[in-house]
Backbone bond lengths (Angstrom), bond angles and torsions (degrees), N, CA, C in turn:
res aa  C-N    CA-C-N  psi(-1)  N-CA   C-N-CA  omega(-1)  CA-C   N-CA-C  phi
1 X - - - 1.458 - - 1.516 109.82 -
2 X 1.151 133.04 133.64 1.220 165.72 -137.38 1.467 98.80 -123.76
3 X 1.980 123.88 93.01 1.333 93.82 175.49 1.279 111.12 67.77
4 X 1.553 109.92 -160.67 1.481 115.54 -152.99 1.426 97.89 -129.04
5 X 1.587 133.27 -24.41 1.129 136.81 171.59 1.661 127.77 -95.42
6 X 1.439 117.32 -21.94 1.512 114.93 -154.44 2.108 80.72 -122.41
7 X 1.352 98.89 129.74 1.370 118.55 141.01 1.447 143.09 -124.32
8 X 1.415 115.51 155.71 1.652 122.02 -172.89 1.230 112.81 -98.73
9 X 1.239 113.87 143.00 1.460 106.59 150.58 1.395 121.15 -134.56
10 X 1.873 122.52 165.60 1.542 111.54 -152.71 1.687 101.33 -93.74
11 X 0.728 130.94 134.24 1.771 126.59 -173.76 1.510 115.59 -102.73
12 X 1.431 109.67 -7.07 1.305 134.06 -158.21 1.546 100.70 -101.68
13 X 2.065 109.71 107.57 1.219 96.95 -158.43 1.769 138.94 -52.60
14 X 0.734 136.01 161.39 1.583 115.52 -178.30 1.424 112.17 -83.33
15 X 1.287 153.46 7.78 1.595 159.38 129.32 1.808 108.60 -44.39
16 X 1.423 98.58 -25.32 1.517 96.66 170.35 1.171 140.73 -86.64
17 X 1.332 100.34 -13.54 1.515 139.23 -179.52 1.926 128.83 -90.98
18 X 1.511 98.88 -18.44 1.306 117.40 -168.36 1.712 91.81 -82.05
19 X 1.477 107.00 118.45 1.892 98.50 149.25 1.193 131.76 -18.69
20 X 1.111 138.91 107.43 1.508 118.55 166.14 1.303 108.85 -118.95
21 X 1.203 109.68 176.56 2.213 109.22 169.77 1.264 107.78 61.54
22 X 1.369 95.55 176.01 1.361 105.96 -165.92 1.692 109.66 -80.64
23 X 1.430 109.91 -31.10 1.566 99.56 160.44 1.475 123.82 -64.15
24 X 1.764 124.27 7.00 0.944 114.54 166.70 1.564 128.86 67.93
25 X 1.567 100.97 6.57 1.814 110.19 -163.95 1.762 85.64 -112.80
26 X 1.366 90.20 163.42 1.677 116.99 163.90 1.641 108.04 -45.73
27 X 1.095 101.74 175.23 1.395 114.18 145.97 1.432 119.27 -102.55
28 X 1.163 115.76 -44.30 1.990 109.57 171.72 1.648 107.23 -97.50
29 X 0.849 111.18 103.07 1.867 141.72 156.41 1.886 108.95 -22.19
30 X 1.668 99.29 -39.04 1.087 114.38 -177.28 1.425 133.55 -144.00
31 X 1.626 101.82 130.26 1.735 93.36 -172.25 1.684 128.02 -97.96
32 X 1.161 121.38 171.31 1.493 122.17 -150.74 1.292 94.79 -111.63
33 X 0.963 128.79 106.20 1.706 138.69 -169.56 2.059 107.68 -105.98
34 X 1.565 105.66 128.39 1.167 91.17 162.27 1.421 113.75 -136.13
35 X 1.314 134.08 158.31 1.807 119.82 -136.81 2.202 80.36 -142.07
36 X 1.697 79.96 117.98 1.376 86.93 148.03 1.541 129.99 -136.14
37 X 1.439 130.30 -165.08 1.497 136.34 -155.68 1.528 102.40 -94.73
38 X 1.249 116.30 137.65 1.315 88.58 153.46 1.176 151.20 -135.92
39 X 1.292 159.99 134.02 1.448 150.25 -87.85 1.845 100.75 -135.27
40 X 1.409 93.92 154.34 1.863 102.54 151.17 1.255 106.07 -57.64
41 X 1.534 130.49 161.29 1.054 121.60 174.01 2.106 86.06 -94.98
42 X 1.401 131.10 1.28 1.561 116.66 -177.06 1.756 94.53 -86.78
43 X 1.644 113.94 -14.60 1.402 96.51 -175.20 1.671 129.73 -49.92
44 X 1.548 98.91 161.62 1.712 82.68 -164.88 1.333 107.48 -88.51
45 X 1.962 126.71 15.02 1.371 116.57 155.60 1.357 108.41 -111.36
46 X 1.184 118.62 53.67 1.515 125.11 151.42 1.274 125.81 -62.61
47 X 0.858 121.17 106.75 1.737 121.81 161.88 1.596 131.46 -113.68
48 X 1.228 122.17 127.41 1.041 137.97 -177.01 1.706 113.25 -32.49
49 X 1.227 116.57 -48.00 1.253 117.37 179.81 1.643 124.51 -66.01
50 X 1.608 110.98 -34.99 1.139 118.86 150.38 1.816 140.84 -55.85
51 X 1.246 117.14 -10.07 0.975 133.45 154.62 1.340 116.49 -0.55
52 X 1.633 126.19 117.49 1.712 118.51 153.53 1.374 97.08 -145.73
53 X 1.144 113.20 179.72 1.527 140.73 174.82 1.617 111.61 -132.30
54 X 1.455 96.44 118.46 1.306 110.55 -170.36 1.813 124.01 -114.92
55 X 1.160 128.97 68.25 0.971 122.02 167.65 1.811 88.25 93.41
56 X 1.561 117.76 53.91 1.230 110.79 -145.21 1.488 170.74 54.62
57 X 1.573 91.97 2.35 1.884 96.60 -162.51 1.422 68.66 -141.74
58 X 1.618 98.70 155.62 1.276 113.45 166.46 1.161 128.76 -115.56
59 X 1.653 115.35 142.42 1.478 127.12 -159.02 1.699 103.12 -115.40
60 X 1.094 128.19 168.56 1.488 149.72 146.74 1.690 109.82 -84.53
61 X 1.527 92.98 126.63 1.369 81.76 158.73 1.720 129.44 -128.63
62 X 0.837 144.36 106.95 1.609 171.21 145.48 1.804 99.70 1.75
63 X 1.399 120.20 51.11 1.645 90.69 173.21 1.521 140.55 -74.61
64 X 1.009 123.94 170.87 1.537 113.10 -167.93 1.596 103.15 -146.64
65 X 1.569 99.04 94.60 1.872 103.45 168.64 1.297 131.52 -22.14
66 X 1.616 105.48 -30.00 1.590 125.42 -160.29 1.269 86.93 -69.14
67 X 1.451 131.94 -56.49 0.889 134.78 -163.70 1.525 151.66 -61.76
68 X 1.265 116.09 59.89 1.410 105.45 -139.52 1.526 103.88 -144.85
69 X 1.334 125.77 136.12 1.196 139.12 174.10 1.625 148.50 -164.66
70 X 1.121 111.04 167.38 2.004 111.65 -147.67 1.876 93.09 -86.43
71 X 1.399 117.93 122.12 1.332 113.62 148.66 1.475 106.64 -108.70
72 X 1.635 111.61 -171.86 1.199 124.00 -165.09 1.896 85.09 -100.39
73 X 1.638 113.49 157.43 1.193 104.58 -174.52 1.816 102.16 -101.59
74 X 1.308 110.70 -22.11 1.421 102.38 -176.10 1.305 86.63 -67.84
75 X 1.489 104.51 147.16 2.016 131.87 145.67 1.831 77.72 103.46
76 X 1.147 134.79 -6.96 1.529 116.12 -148.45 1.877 94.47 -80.70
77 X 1.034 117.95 133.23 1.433 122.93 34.86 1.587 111.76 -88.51
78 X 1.274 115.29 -58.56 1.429 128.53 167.12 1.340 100.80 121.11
79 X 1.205 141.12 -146.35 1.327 150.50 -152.76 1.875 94.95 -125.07
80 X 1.783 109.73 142.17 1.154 112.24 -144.25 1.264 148.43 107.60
81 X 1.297 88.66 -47.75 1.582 102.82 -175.96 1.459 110.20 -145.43
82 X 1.810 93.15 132.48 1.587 115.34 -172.06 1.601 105.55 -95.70
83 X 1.450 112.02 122.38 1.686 107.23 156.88 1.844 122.92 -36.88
84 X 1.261 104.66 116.95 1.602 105.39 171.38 1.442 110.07 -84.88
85 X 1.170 98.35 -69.78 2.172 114.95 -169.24 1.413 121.70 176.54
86 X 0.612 107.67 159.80 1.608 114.64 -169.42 1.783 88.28 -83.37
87 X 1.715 94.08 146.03 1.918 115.22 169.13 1.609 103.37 -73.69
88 X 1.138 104.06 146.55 1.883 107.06 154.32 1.427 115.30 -52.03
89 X 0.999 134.13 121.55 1.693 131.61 165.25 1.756 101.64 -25.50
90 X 1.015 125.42 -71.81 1.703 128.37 -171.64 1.540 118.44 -25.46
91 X 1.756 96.83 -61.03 1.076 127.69 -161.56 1.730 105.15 -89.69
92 X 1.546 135.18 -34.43 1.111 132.49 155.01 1.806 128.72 -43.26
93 X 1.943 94.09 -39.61 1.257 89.12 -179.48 1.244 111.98 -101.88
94 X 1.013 131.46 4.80 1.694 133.84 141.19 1.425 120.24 -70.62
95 X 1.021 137.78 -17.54 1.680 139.33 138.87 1.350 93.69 -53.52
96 X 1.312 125.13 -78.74 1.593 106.13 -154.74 1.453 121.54 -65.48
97 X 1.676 106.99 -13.62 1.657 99.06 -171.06 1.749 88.18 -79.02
98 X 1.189 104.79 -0.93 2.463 80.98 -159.61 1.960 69.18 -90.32
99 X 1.267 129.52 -53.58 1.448 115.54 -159.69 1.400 139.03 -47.83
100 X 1.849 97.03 -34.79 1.573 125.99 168.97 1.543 83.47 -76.80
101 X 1.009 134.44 -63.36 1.920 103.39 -145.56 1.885 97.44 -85.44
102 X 1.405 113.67 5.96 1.318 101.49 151.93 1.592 111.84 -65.28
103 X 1.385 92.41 -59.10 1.638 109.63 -161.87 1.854 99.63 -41.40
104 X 1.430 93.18 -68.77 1.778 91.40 179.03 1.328 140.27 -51.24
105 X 1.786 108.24 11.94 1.140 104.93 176.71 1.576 134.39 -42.88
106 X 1.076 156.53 140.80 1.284 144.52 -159.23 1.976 95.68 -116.96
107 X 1.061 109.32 -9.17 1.511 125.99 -167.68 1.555 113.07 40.36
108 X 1.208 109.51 177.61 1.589 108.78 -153.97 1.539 101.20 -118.74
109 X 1.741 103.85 159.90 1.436 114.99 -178.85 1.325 110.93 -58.05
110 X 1.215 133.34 132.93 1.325 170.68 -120.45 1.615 91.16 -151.82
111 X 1.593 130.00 108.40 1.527 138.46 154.09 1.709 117.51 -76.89
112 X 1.652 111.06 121.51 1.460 86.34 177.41 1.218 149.41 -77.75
113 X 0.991 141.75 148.92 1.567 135.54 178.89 1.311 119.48 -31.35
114 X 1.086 110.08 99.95 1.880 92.68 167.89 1.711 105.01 -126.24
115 X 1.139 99.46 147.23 1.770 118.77 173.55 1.044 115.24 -107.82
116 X 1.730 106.22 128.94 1.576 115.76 -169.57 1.758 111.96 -94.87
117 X 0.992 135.69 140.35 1.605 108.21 178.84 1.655 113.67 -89.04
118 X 0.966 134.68 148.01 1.301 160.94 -158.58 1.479 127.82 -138.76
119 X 1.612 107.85 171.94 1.762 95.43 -170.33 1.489 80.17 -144.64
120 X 1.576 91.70 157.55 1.766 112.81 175.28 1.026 109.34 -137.70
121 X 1.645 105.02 156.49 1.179 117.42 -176.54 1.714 95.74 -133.15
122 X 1.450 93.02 172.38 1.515 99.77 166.98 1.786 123.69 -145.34
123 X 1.371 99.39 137.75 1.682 107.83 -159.20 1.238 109.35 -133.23
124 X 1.554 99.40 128.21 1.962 99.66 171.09 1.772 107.54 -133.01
125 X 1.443 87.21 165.65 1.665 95.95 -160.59 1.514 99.57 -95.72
126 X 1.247 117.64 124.43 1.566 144.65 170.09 1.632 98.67 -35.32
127 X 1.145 111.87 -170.59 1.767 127.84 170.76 1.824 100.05 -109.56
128 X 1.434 111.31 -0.73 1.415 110.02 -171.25 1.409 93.19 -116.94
129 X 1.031 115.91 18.90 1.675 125.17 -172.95 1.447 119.30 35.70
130 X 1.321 95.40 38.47 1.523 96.13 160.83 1.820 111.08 -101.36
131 X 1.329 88.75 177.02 1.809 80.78 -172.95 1.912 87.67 -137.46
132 X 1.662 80.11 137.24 1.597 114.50 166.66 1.676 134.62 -149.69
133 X 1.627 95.27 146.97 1.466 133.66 -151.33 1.788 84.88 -68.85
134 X 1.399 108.96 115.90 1.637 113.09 147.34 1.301 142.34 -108.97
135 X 0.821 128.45 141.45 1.319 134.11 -148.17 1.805 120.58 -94.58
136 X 1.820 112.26 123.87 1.212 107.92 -165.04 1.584 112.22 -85.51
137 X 1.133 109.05 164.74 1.828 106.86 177.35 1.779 110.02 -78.80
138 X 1.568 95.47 -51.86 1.402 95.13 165.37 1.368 126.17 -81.04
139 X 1.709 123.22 119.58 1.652 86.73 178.24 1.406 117.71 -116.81
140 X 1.786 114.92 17.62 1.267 110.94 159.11 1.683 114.16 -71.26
141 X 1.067 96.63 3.82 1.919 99.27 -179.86 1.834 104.21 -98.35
142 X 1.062 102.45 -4.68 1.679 112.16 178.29 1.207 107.23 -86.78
143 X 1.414 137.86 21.74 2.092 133.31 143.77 1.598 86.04 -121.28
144 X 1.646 65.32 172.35 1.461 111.21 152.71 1.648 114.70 178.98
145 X 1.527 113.81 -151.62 1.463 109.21 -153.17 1.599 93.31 -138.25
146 X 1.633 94.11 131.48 1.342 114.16 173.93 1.743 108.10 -91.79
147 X 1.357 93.49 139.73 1.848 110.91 -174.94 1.100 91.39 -87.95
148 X 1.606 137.01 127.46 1.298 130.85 167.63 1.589 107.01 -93.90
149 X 1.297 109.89 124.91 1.370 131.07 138.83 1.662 112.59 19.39
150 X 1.752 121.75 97.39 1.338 110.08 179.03 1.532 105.40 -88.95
151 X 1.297 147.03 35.59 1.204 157.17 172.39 1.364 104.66 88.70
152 X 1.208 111.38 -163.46 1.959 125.38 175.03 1.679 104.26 57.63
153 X 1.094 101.99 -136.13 1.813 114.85 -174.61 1.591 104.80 -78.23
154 X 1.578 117.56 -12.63 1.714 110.47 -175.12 1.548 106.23 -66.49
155 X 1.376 92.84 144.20 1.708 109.84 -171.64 1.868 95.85 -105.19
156 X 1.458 109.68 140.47 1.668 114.07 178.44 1.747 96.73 -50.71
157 X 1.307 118.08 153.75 1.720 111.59 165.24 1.741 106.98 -131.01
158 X 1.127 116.77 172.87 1.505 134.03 -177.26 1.654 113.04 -103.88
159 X 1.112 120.89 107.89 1.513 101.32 157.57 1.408 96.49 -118.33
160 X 1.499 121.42 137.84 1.192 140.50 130.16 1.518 146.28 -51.09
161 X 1.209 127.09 148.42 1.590 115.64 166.92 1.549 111.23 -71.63
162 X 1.686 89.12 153.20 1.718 100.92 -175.62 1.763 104.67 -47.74
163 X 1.209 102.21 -54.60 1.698 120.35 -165.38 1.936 104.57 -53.69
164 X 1.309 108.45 -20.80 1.464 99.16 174.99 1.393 139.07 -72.98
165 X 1.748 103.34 -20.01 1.387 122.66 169.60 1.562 106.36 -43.54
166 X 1.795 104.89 -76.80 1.026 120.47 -152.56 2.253 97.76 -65.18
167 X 1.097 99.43 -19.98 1.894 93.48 172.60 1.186 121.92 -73.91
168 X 0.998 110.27 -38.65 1.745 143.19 -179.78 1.762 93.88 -56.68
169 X 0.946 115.58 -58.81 2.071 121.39 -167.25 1.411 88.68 -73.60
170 X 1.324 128.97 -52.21 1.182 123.30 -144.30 1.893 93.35 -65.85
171 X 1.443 112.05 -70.85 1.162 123.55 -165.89 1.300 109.82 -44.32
172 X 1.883 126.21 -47.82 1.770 127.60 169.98 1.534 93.30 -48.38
173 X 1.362 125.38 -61.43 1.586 116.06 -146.65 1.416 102.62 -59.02
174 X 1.820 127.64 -32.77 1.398 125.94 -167.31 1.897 102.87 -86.26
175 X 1.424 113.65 19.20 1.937 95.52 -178.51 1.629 94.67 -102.62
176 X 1.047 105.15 168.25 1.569 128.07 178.60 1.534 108.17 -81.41
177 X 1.345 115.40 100.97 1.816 106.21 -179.26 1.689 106.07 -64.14
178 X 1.450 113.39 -11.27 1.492 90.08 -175.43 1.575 115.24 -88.73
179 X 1.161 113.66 14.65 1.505 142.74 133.80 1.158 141.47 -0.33
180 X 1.838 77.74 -77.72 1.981 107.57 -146.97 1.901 84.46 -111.69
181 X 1.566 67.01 -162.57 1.798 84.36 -170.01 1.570 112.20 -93.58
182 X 1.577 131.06 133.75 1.258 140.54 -147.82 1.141 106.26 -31.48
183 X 1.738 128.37 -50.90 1.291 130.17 -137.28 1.164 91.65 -100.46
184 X 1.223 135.46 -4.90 2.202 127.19 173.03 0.931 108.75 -63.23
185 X 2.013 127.69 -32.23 1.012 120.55 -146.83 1.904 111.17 -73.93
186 X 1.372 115.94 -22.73 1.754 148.84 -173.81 1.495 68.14 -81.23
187 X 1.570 143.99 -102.75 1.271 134.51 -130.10 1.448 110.61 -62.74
188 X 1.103 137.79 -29.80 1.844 139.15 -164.75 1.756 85.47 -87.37
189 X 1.084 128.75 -52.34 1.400 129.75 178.42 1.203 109.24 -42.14
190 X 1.527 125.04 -64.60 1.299 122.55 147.89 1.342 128.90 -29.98
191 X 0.973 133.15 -85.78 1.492 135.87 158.64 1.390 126.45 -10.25
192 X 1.355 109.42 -21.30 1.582 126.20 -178.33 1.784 107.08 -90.25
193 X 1.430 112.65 -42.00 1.329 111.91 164.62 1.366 143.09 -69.35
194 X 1.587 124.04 154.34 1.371 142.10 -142.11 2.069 87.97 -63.89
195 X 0.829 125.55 141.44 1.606 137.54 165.29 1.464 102.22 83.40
196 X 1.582 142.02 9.04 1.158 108.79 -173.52 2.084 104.58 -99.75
197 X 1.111 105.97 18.25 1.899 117.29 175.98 1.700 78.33 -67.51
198 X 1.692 115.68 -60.65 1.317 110.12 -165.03 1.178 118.40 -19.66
199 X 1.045 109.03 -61.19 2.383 135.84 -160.68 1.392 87.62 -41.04
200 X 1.371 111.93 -58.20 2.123 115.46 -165.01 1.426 121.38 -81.21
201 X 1.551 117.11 8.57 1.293 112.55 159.99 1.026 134.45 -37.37
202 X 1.807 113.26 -64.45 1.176 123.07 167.68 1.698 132.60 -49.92
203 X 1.427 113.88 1.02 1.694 135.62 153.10 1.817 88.90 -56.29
204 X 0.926 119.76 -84.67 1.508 112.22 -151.10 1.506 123.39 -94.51
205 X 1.557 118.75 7.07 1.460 153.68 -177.07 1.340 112.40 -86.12
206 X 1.232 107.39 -81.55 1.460 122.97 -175.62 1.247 111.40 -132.76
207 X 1.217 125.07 43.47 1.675 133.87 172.18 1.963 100.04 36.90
208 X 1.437 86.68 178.52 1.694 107.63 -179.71 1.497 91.47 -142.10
209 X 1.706 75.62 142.60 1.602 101.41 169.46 1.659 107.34 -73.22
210 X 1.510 108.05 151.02 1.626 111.71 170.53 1.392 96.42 -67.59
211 X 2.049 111.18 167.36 1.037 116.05 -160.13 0.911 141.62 24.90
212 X 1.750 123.07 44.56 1.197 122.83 161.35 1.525 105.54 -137.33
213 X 1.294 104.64 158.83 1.348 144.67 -164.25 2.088 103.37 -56.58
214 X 1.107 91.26 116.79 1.643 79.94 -177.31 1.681 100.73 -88.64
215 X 1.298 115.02 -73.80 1.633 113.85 169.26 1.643 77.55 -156.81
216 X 1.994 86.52 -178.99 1.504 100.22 169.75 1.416 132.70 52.26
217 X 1.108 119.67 13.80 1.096 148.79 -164.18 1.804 121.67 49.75
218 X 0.984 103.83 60.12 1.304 119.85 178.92 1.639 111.51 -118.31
219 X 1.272 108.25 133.57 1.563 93.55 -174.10 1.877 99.86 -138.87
220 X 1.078 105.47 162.22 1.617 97.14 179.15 1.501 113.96 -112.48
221 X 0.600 120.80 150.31 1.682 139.32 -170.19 1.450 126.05 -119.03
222 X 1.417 122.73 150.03 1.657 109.09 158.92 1.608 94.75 -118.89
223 X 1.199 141.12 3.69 1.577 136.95 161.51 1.156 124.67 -73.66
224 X 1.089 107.78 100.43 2.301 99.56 153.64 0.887 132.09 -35.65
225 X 1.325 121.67 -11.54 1.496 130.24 174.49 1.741 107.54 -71.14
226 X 1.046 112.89 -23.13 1.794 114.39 -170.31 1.536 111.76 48.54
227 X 1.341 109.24 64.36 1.944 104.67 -176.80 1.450 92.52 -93.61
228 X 2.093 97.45 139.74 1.086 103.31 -174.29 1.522 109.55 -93.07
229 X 1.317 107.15 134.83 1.635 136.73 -146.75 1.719 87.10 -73.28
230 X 0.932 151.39 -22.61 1.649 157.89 -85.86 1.420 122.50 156.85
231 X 1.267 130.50 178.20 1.108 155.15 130.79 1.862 130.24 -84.10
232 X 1.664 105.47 -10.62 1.400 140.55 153.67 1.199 126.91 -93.45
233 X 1.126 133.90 22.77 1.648 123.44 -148.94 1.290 88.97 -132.35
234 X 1.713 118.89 120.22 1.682 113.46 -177.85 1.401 98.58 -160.76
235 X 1.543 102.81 38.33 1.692 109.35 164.43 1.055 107.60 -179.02
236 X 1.404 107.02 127.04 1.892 112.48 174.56 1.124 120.04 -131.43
237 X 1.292 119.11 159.14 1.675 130.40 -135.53 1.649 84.10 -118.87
238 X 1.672 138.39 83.17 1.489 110.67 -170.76 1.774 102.72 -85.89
239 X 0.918 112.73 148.57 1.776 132.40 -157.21 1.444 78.51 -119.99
240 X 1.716 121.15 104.94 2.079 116.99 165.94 1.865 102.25 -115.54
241 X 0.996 127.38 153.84 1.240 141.89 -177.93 2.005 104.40 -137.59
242 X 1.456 84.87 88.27 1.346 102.74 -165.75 1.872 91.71 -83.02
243 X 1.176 123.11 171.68 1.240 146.73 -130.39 1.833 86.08 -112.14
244 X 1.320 117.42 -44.84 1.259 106.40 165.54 1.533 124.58 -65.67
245 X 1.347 111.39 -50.04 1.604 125.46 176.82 1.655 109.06 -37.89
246 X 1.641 105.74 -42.75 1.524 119.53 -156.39 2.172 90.39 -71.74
247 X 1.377 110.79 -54.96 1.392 116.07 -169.55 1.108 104.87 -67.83
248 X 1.397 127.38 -35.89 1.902 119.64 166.99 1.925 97.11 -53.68
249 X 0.950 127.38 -56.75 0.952 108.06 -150.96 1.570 117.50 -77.11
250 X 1.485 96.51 -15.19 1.785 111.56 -171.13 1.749 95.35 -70.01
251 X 1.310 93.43 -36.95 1.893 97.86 -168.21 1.595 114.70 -56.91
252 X 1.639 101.47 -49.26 1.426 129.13 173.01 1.434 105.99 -41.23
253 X 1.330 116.95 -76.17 1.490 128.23 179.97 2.025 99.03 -47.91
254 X 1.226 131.59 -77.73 1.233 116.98 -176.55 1.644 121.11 -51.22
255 X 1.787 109.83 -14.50 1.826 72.80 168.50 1.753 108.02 -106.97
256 X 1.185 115.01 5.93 1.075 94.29 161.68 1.528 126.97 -100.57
């Protein structure tokens, strides 16, 4: 035991460990250590199977596959670390089978990234709650390219061109809030002050996920519907992947 919180255990069978021959040494030089946390036994990830007794009182212990590493076996334990107790045979080699078939993961196929090109628009909601399309100065700064989705939990993302930030502020900062809908009038005000270009970096950095909130209550969308994301939300960025955009881009990708 490690300290007062983290313990090891040896994974490295014990037939490997026994002296043998006339040099009297192991056969493995080195043992396979894997280190976990260790818990109240009132914590609320206690589990029964984890079970120890520690210096009398009993603890949970928390292991973690990640965790795992080679010492030398002569001198071991060495300094650091106190003998606890030996595992049950059952329960030792069920630690080691979940640790090895961590270890052996072979990990899984990986789809590559591809970006589709796309067109944007931009829309804010009236005081009559209707919603309308405004118009950019630049409008080669009106696409960009959606990251499609590499399967599992990944969400599609947005990157934009650099040049759209600065069109995007310009065009909100020039509308009339007595216009729009109550709550823009606090966000364009905002928008007018020193650091808020900062907030929209992440437009052309590290893309944005659809339906989410850029700042200021602006959120981006792939619906025509414009649903407001919020009780703040009084401009949306719609991201469309029109049917032409999609075959330019399919063509692009096959000749190169």
């Amino acid at each position: 035991m490690a300290g007062k919180k983290t313990i090891v255990a040896i994974m490295t069978p014990d037939c490997d460990l026994v002296p043998r021959g006339k040099s009297k040494k192991p056969i493995a030089s080195k043992v396979l250590l894997v280190s976990g946390d260790i818990k109240e036994f009132d914590a609320p990830e206690t589990t029964v199977s984890d079970f120890i007794m520690i210096d009398g009182k009993p603890r949970n212990i928390k292991w973690d596959p990640k965790k795992i590493e080679t010492r030398d076996f002569d001198g071991f334990p060495g300094e650091g670390l106190k003998y606890v107790g030996t595992l049950r045979p059952l329960y030792a080699q069920e630690l080691q089978r979940n640790v090895l078939h961590d270890l052996g993961r072979v990990g899984v196929a990986t789809a590559p990234a591809i970006g589709v090109k796309a067109a944007v628009s931009v829309h804010v909601q009236k005081k009559a709650g209707e919603k309308e399309k405004i118009a950019l100065g630049n409008t080669k700064a009106a696409d960009c390219t959606i990251v499609l989705s590499r399967g599992g939990t990944a969400k599609a993302s947005v990157l934009f061109r650099r040049g759209f930030v600065p069109e995007l502020l310009t065009a909100l900062a020039e509308l009339d809030v007595n216009e729009l809908a109550k709550h823009a009038e606090g966000a364009i005000a905002a928008l007018n002050k020193d650091g808020a270009r900062s907030k929209f970096e992440k437009m052309y950095r590290n893309g944005v996920f659809f339906e989410d909130t850029i700042d200021f209550g602006i959120c981006l969308t792939s619906s025509k519907k414009l649903r407001s994301k919020n009780d703040q939300t009084w401009c949306w960025i719609l991201v469309e992947m029109g049917d032409e955009l999609l075959a330019e881009t399919l063509d692009t990708a096959s000749i190169s």
